[in-house]
C-alpha positions in Angstrom: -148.4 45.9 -119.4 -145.9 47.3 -116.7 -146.4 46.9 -113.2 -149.6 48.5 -112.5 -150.7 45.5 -114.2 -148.7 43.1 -112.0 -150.4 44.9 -109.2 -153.6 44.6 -110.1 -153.4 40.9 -110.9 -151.9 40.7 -107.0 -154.8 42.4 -105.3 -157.3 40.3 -107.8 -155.6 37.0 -106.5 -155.9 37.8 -102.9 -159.4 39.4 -103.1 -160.7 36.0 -105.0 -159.2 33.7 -102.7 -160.3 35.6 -99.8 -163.9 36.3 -100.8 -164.2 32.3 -101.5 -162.6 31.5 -97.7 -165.3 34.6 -96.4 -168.1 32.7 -98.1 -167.8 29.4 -97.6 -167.4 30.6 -94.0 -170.8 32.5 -94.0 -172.4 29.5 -96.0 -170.9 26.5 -94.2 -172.7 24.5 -92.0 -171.2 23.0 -88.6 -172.2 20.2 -86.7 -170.1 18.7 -83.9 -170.7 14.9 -84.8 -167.9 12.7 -82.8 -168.2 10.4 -86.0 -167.3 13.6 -88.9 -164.0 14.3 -86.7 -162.5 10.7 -87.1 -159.8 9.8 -90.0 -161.5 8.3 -92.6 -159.2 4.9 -93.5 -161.4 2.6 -95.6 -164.3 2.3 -93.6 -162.8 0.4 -91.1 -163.4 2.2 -87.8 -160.3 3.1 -86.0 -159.1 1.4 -83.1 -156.4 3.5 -81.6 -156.0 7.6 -82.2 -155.4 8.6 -85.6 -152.2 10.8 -84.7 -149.6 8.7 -85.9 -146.4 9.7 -86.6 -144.7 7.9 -89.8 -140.8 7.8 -89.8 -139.3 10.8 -91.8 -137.7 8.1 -94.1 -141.3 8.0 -95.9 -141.0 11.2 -96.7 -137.8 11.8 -97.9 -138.2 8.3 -100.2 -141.3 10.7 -101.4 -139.4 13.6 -102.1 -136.3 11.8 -103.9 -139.1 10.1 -106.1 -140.7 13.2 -106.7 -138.2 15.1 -108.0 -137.1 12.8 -110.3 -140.1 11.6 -111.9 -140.7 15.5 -112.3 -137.2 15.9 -114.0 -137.6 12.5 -115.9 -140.4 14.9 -117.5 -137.8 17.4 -118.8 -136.5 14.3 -121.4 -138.9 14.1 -123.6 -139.4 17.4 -124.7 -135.1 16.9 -125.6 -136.2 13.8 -127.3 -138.6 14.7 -129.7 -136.5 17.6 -130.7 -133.0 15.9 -130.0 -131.9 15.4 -134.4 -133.1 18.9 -134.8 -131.4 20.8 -132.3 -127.8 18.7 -132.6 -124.9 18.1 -130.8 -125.2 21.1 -128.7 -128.7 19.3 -127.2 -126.6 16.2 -126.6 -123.9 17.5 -124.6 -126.6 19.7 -122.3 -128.6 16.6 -121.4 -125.5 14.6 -120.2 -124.9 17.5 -118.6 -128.2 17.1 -116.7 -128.4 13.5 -116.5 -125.2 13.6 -114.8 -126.5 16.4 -112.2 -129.0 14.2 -111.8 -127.2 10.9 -111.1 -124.8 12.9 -108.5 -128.6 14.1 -106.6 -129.1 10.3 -106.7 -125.9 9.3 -105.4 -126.0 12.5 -102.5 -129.4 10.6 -101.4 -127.8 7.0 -101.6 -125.2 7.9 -99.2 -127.7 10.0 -97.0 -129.6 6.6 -96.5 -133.0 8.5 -98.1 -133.6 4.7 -100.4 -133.6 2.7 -98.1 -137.1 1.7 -97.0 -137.5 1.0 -93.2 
């Protein structure tokens, strides 16, 4: 397993996901139907263009919730192991929790919470 190995799953991965772009190119069909190009928005036809731009404020309320529902993951994993692993577990997590409050308080001040 060296890197002839890493290689080989390299050129596997591009060849697969280029051979299923190639085909469903060669096998797709295209119709220009004014109707199939329209944003799809709960059937309700649209009444201006569907361009909009949304305020980046969306977006970053996304991201900050994001990433910590993805670290609020990381927890239990410590918490169904936290009596075997000891003190040691404890400290690192407050450790952690603590990174984590300081993200929170970076975005606070950046004025990423609050909603528009």
């Amino acid at each position: 397993m060296g890197p002839s190995a890493l290689i080989l799953l390299i050129i596997c991965a591009v060849a697969f996901s280029a051979g299923g772009i190639f085909f469903s190119k060669i096998l797709m069909t295209y119709s220009k139907n004014p109707v199939k190009q329209q944003a799809y928005e709960c059937g309700i036809p649209t009444s201006t263009t569907s361009w909009v731009q949304f305020p980046v404020g969306y977006y970053l309320f996304a991201l900050v919730f994001l990433v910590f529902d993805v670290e609020l993951v990381f927890l239990y994993p410590w918490a169904v192991v936290a009596k075997q692993v000891g003190m040691l577990a404890l400290v690192e997590i407050v450790i952690f929790l603590f990174i984590l409050f300081l993200g929170l308080l970076y975005a606070h001040k950046k004025g990423a919470l609050k909603w528009m």
